[in-house]
DOBASE-485817 format. One record per atom (N, C-alpha, C, CB): atom name; y, x, z; residue number from 1; residue in one letter. Coordinates in Angstrom, 2 decimals, decimal comma. Each point is the difference from the previous one (the first is absolute). Glycine has a CB too. Example, Ala and Ser with C-alpha at 12.3 -4.5 7.8 and 13.67 -1.06 7.14 Angstrom:
<atoms>
ATOM; N; -5,69; 13,19; 7,80; 1; A .
ATOM; CA; 1,19; -0,89; 0,00; 1; A .
ATOM; C; 1,20; 0,90; 0,00; 1; A .
ATOM; CB; -1,17; -1,89; 1,25; 1; A .
ATOM; N; 2,22; 1,54; -1,97; 2; S .
ATOM; CA; 1,19; 0,82; 0,06; 2; S .
ATOM; C; 1,09; -0,77; 0,73; 2; S .
ATOM; CB; -0,63; 1,18; -2,15; 2; S .
</atoms>
This chain:
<atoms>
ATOM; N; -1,20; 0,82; 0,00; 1; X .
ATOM; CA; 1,20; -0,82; 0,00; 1; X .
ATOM; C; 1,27; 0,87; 0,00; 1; X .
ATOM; CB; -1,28; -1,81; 1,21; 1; X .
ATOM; N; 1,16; 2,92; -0,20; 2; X .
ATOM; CA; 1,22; 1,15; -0,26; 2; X .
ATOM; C; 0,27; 0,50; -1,68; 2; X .
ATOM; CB; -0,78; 1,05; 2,61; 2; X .
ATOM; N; -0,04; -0,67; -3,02; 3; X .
ATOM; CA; -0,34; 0,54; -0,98; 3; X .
ATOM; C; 0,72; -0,79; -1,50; 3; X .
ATOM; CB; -2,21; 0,82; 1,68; 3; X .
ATOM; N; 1,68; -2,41; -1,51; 4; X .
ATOM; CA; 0,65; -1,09; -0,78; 4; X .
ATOM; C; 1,49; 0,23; 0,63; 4; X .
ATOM; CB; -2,21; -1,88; -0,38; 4; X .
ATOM; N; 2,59; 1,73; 1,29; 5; X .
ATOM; CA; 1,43; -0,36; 0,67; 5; X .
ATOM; C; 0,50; 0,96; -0,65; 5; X .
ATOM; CB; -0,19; -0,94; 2,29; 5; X .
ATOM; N; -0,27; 2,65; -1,82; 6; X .
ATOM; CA; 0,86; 1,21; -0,71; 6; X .
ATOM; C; 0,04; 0,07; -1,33; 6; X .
ATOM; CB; -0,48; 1,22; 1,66; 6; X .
ATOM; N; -0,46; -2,13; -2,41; 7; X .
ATOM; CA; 0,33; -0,15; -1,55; 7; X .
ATOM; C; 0,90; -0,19; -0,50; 7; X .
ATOM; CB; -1,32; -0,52; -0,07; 7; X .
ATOM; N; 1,38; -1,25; 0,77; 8; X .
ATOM; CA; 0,50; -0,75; -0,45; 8; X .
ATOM; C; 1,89; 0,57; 0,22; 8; X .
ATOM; CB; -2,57; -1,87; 0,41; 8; X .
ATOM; N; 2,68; 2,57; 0,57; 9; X .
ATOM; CA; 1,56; 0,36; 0,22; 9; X .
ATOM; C; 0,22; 0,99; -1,37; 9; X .
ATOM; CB; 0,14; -0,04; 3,10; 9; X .
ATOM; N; -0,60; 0,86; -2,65; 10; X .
ATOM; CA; 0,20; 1,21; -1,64; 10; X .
ATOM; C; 0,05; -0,91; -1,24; 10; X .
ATOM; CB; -1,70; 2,19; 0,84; 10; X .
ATOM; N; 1,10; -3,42; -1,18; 11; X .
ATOM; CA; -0,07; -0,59; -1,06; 11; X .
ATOM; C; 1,30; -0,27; 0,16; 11; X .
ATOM; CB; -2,25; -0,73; -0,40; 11; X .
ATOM; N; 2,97; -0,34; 1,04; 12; X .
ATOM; CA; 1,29; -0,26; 0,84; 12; X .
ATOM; C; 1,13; 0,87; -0,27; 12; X .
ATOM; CB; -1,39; -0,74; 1,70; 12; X .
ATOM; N; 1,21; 2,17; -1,29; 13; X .
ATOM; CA; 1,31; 0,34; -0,04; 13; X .
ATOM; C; 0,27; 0,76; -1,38; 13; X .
ATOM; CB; 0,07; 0,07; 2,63; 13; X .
ATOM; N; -1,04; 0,02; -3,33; 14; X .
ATOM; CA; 0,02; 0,70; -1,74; 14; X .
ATOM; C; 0,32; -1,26; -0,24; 14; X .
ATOM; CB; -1,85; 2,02; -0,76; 14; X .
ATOM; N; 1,58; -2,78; 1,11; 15; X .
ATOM; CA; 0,51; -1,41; -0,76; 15; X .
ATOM; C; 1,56; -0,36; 0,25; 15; X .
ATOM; CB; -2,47; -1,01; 0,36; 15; X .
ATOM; N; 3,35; 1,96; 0,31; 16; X .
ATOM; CA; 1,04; -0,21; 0,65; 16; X .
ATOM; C; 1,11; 0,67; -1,05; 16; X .
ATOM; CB; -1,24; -0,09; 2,52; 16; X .
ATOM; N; 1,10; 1,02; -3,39; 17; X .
ATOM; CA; 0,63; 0,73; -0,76; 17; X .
ATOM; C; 1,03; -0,41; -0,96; 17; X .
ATOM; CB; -1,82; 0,94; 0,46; 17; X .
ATOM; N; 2,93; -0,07; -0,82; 18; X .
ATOM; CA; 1,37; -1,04; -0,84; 18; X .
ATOM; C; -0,84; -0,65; -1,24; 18; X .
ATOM; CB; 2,51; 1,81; 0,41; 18; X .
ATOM; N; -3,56; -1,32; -1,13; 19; X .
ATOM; CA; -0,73; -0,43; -1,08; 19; X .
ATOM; C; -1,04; -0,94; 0,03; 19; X .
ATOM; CB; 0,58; 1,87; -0,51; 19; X .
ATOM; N; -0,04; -2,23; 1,74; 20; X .
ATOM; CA; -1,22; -1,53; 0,51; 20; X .
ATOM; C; 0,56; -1,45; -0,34; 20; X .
ATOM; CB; -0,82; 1,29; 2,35; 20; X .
ATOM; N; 2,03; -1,17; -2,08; 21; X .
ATOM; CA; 1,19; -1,15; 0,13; 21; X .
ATOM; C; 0,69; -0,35; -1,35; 21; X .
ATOM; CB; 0,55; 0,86; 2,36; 21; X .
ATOM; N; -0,59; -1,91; -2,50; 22; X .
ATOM; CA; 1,28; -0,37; -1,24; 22; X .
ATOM; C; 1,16; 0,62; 0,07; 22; X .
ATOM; CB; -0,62; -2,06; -0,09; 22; X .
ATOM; N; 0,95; 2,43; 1,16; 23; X .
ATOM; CA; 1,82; 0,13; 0,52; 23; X .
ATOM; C; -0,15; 0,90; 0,08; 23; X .
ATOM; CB; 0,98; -1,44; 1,15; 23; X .
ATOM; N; -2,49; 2,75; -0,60; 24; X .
ATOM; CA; 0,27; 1,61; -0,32; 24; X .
ATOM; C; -0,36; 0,81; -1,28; 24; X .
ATOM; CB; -0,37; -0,05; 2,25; 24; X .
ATOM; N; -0,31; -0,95; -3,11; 25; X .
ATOM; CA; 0,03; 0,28; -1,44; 25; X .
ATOM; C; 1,69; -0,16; -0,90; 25; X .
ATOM; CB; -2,87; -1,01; 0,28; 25; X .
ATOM; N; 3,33; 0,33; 0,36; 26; X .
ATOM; CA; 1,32; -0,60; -0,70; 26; X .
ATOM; C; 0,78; 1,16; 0,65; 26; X .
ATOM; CB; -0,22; -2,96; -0,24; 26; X .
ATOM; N; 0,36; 3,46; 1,49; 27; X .
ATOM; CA; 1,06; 1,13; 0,38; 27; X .
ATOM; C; -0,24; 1,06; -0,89; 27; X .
ATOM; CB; 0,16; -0,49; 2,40; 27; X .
ATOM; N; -2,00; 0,92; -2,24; 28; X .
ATOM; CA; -0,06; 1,14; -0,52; 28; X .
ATOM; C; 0,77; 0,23; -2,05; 28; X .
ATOM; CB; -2,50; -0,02; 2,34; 28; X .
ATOM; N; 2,53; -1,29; -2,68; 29; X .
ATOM; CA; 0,05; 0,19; -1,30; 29; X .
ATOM; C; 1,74; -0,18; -0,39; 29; X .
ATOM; CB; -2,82; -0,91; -0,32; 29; X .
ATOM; N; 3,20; 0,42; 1,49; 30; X .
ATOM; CA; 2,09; 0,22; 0,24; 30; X .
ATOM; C; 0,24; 1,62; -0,13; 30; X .
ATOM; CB; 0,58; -2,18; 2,28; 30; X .
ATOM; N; -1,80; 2,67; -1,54; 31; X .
ATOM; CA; 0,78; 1,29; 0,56; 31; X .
ATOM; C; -0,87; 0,68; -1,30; 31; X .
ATOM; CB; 0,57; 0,00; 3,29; 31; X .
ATOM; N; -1,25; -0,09; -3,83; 32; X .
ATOM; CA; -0,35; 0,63; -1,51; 32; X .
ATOM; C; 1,39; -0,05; -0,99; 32; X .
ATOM; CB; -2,75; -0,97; 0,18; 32; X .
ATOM; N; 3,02; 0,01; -0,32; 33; X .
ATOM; CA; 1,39; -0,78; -0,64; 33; X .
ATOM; C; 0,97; 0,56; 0,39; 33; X .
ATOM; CB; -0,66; -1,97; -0,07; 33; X .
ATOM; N; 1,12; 1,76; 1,10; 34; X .
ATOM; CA; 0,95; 0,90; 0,71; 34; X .
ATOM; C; 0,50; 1,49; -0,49; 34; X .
ATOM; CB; -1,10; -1,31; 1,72; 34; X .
ATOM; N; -0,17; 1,87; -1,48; 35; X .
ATOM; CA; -0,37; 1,31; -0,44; 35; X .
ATOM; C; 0,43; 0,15; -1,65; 35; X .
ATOM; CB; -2,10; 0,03; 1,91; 35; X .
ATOM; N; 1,39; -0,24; -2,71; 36; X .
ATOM; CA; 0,25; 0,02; -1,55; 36; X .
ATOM; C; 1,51; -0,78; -0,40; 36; X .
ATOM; CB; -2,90; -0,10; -0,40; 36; X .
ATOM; N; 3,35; -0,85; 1,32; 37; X .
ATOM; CA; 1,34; -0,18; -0,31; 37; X .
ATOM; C; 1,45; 1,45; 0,57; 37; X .
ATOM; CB; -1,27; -3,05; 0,23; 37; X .
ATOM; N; 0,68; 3,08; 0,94; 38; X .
ATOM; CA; 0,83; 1,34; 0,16; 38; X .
ATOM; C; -0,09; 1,38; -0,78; 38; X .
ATOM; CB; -0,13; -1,00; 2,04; 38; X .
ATOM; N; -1,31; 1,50; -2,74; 39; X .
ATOM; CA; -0,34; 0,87; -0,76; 39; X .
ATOM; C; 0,71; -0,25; -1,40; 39; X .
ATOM; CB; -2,11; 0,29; 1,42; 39; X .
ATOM; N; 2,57; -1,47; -1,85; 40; X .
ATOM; CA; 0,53; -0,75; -0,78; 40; X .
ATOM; C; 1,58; -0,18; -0,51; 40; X .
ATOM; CB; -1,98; -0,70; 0,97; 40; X .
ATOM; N; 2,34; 0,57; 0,49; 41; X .
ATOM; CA; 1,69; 0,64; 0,18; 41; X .
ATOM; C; -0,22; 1,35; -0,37; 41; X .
ATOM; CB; 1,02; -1,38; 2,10; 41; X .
ATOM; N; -1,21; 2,28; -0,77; 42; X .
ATOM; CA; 0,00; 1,16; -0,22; 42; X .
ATOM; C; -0,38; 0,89; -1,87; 42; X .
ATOM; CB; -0,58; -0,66; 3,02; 42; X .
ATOM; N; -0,06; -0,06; -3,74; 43; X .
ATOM; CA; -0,30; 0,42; -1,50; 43; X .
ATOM; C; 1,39; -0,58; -0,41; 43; X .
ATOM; CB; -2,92; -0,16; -0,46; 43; X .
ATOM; N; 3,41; -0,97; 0,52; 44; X .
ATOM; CA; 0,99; -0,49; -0,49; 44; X .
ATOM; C; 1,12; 0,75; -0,17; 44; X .
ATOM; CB; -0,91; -1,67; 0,73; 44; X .
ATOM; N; 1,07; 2,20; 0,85; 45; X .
ATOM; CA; 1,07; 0,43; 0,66; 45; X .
ATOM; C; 0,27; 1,86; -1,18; 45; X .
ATOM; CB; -0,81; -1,79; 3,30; 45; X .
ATOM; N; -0,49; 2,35; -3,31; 46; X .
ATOM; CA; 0,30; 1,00; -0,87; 46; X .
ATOM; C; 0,03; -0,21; -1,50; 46; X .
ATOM; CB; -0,86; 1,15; 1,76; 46; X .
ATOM; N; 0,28; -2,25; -2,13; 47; X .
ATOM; CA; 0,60; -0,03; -1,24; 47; X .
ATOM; C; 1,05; -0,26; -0,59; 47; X .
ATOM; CB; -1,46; -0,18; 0,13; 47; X .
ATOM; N; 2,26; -0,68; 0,90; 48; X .
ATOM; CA; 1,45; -0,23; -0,43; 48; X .
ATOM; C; 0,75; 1,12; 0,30; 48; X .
ATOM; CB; -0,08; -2,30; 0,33; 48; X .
ATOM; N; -0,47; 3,60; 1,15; 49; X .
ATOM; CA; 1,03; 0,77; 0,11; 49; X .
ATOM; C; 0,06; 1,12; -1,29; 49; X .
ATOM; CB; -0,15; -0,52; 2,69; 49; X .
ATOM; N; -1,95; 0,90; -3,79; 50; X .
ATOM; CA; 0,25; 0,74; -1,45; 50; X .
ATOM; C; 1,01; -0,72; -0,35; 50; X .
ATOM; CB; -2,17; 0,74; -0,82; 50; X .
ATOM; N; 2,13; -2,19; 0,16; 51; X .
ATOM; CA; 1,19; -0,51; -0,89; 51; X .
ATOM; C; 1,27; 0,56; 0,35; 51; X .
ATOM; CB; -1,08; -2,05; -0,28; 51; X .
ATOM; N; 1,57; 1,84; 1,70; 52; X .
ATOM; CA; 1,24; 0,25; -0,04; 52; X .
ATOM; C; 0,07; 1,35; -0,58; 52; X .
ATOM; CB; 0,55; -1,52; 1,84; 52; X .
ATOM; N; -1,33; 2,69; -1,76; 53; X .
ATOM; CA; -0,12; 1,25; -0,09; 53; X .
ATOM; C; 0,09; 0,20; -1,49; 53; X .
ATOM; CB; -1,30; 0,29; 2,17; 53; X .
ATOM; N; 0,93; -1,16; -2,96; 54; X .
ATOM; CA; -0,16; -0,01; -1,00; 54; X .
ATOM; C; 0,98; -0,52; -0,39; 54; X .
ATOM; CB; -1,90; 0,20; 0,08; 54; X .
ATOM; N; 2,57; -1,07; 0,13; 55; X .
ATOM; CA; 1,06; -0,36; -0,59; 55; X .
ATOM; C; 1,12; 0,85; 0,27; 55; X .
ATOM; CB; -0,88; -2,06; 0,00; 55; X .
ATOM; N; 0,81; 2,32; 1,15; 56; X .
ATOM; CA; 1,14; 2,05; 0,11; 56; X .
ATOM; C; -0,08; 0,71; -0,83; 56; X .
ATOM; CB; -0,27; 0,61; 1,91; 56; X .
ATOM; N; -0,76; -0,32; -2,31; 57; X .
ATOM; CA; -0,18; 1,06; -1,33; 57; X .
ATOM; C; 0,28; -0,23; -1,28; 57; X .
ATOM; CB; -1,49; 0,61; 1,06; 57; X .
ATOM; N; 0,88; -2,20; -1,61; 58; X .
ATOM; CA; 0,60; -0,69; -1,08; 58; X .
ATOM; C; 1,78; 0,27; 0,02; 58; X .
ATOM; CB; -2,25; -1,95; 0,16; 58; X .
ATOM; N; 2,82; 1,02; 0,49; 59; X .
ATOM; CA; 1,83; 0,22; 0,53; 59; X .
ATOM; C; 0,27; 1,14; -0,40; 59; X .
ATOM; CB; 0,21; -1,12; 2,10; 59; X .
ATOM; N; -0,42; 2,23; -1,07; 60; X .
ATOM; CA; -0,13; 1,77; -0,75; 60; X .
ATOM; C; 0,19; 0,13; -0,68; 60; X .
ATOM; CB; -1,01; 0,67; 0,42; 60; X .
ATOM; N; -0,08; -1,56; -1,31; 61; X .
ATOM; CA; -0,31; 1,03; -1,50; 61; X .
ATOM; C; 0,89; -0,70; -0,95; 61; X .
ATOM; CB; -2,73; 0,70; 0,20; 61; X .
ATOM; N; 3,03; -2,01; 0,48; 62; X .
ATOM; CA; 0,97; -0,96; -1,66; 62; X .
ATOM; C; 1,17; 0,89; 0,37; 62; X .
ATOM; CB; -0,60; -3,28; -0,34; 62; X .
ATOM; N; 1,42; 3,90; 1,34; 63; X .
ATOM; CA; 1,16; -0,12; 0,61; 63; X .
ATOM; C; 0,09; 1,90; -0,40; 63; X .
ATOM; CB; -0,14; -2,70; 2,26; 63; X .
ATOM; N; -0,78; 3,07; -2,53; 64; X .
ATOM; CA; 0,38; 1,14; -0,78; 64; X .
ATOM; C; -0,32; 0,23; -1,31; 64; X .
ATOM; CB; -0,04; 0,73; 1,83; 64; X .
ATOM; N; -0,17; -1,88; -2,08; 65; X .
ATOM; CA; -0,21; 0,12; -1,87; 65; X .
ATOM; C; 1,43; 0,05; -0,50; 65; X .
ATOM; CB; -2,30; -1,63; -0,39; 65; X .
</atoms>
């Protein structure tokens, strides 16, 4: 009967995990999102700062033709 009892808890608390729940499947996949949206800015963020870079050099180059 111990034996069943100590099962049955270990079954219990693996069963307790954020990937058990509707609501800890749904956080975990915010904070996936989250993630790739900030990785997202941050790509953004340097591609507009080449352009500007690029458009410095373009300016440059018309402005000494």
């Amino acid at each position: 009967m111990k034996l069943l009892s100590a099962l049955l808890v270990c079954v219990l608390l693996t069963a307790c995990g954020p990937e058990s729940s509707p609501e800890g499947r749904m956080t975990n996949k915010m904070e996936d999102i989250r993630q790739e949206f900030d990785t997202l800015k941050m790509q953004n963020e340097k591609i507009l700062d080449s352009l500007g870079k690029v458009n410095e050099r373009l300016q440059k180059l018309e402005a000494g033709k």
